[in-house]
C-alpha positions in Angstrom: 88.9 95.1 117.5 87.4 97.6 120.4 88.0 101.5 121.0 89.3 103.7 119.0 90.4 101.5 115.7 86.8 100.5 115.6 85.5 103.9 115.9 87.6 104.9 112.8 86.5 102.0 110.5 82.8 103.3 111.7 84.0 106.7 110.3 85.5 105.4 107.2 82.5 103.4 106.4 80.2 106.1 107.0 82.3 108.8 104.8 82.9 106.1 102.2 78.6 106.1 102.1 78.1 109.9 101.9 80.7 110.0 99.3 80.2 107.3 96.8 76.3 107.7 96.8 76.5 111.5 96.4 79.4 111.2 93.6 77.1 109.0 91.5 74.3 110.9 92.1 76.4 114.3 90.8 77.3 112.4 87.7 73.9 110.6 86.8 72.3 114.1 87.5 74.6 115.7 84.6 73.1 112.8 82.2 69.5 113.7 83.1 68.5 115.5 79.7 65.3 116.6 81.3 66.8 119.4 82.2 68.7 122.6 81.1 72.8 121.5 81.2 73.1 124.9 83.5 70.6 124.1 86.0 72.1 120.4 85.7 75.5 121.7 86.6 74.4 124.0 89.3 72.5 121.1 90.7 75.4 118.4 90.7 77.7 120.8 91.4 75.8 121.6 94.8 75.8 117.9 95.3 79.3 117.5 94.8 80.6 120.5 97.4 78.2 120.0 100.4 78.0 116.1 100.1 80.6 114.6 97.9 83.9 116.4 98.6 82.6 116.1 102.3 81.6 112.4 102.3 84.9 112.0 100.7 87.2 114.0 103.3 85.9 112.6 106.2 86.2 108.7 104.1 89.6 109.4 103.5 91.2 111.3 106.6 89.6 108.2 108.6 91.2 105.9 106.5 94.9 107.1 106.3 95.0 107.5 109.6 94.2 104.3 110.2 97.1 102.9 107.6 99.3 105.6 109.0 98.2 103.7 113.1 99.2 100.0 112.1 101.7 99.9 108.4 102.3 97.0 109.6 98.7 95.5 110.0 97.5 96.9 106.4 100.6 96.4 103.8 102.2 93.2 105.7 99.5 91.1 107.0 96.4 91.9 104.5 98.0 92.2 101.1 94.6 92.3 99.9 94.9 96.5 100.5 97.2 96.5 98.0 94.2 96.2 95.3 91.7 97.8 97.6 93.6 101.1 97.5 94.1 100.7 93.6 90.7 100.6 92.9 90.6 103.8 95.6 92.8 105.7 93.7 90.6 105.3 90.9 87.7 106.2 92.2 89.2 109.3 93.7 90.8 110.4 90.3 86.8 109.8 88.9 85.4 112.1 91.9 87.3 115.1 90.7 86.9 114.5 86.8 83.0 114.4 87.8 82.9 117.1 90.0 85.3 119.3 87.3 82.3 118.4 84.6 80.1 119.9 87.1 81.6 123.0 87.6 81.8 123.5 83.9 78.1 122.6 83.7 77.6 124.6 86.1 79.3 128.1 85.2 77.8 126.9 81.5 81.2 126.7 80.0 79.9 123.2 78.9 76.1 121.9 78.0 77.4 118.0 77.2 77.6 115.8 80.3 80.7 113.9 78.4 81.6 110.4 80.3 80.3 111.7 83.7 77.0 109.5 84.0 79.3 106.5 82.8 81.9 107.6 85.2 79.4 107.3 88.0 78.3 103.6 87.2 81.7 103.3 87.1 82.7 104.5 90.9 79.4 102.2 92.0 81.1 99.4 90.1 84.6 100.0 91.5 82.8 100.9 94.7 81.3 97.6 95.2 84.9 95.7 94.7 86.3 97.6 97.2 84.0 96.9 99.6 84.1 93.4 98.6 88.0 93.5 99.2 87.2 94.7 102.2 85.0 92.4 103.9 85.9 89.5 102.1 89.7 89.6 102.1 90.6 87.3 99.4 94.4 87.5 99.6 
């Protein structure tokens, strides 16, 4: 695989790192009771809009386009994306509940971190088997 599918796996891949580390660094940050919970949230919450939601944009724009280029290739012939997205989904649906724990951290609506800092271990978990999908493409 040369030119321009290549590029955009290069793109996904390097989203998909910008993303996932900076969404589990938002929501162990929240669990840090070091801290004040405001300065907490107005630290994670910085994390999540200028690296997260960035890191997760370009990740995902790269990758629909690239099920939107070849259907075929990624539902037919690698059934393996089936569970790969799955576990996507899920980590995307974590992303927001993290960075809406933030927010409230942040504008002190909150002081408790909740299940963010498990959330996080969570996307690094759910992370890792979608990567593993990925390379390994068991099915």
């Amino acid at each position: 695989m040369t030119g321009l599918p290549s590029l955009l796996i290069s793109v996904h891949v390097i989203g998909d790192l910008l993303w996932i580390g900076s969404i589990c660094a938002t929501a162990l940050l929240l669990g840090d009771s070091s801290a004040d919970p405001k300065e907490r949230g107005r630290l994670a919450y910085l994390i999540y809009r200028r690296l997260a939601n960035p890191g997760f944009i370009v990740a995902f724009v790269a990758g629909l386009t690239q099920l939107v280029m070849n259907t075929q290739h990624y539902f037919v012939a690698t059934k393996f994306m089936h569970a790969k997205l799955l576990f996507a989904l899920v980590v995307i649906g974590l992303h927001h509940v993290i960075g809406a724990r933030a927010k409230r951290m942040a504008q002190g609506k909150v002081t408790d971190p909740g299940p963010a800092p498990a959330m996080g271990w969570g996307v690094l978990v759910l992370a890792a088997v979608t990567a593993v999908f990925a390379v390994l493409k068991p099915f």
